[in-house]
C-alpha positions in Angstrom: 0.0 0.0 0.0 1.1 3.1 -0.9 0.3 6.9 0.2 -2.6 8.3 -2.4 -3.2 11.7 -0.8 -3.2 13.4 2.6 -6.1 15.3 4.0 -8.0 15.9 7.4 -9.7 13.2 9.4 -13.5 13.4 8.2 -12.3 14.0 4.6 -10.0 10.9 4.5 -12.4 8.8 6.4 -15.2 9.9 3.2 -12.5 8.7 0.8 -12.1 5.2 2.1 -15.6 4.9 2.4 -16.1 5.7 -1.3 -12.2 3.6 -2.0 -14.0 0.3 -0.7 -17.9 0.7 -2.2 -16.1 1.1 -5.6 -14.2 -2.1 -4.4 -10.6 -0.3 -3.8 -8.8 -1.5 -1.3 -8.1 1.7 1.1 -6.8 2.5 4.7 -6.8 5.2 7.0 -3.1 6.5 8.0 -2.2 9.1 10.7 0.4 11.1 9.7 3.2 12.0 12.6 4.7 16.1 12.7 7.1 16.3 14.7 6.5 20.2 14.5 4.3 21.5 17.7 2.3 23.7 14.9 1.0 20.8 12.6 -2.4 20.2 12.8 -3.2 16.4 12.7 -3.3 14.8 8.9 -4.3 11.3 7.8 -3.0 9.4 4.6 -5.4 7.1 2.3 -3.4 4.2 1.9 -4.1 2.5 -1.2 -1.9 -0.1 -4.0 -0.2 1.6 -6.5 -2.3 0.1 -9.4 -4.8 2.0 -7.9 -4.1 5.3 -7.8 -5.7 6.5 -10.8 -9.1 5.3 -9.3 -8.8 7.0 -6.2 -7.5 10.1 -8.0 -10.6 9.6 -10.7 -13.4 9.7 -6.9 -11.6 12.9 -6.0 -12.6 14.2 -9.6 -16.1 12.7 -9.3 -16.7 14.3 -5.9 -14.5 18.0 -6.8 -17.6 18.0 -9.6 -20.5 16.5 -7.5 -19.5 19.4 -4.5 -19.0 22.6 -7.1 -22.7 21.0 -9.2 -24.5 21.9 -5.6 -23.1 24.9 -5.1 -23.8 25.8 -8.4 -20.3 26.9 -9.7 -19.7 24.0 -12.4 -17.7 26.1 -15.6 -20.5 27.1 -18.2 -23.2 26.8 -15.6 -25.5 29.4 -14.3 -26.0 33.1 -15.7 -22.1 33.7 -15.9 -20.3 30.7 -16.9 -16.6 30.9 -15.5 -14.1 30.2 -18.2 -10.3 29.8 -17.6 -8.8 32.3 -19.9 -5.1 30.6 -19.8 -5.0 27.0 -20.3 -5.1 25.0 -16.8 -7.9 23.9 -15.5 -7.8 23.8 -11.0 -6.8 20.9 -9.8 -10.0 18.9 -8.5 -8.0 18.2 -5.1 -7.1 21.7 -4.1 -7.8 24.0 -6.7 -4.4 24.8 -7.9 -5.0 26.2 -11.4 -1.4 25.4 -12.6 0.5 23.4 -15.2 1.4 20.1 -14.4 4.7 18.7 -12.9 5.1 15.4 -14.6 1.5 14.8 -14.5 0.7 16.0 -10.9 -0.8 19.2 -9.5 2.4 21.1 -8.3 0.9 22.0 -5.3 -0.9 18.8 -3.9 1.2 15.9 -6.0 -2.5 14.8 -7.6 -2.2 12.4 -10.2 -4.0 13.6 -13.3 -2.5 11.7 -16.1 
């Protein structure tokens, strides 16, 4: 098993839950600082084959959360339209060209 992403405790614990009804193998991972300002952070654990999968629910719920708040690109009366290429990334929102594939801010796997 290998480290997929990083994110708080309620957020991780959603991911597995989606990971294992879309039958992907997923644990739960607490993270250790050894700095006295880190706030806690878990890891989804998950095998290397499937990383794409996990990084292809992150897409699926990035869409499903900006659909209910209404803000999906080309929806409502002023549809928002990147005027320079990159898209954000579905993670965290990073609208930046990717580093060998990956969000250069979070290390999402998009291709």
């Amino acid at each position: 098993m290998v480290p997929c992403v990083e994110m708080p405790l309620m957020d991780a614990k959603r991911l597995v839950e989606r990971c294992l009804a879309t039958d992907v193998p997923a644990l739960l991972h607490r993270e250790a600082c050894s700095k006295p300002s880190c706030s806690p952070k878990f890891q989804v654990l998950v095998r290397p084959e499937d990383v794409p999968r996990v990084g292809t629910l992150l897409q699926q719920g990035w869409r499903e959360s900006i659909e209910r708040e209404g803000l999906l690109p080309g929806s409502g009366p002023h549809p928002v339209v990147p005027e320079e290429g990159e898209l954000p990334c579905p993670a965290c929102g990073t609208a930046a060209p990717l580093v060998e594939g990956a969000c250069s801010d979070c290390g999402l796997q998009l291709e």
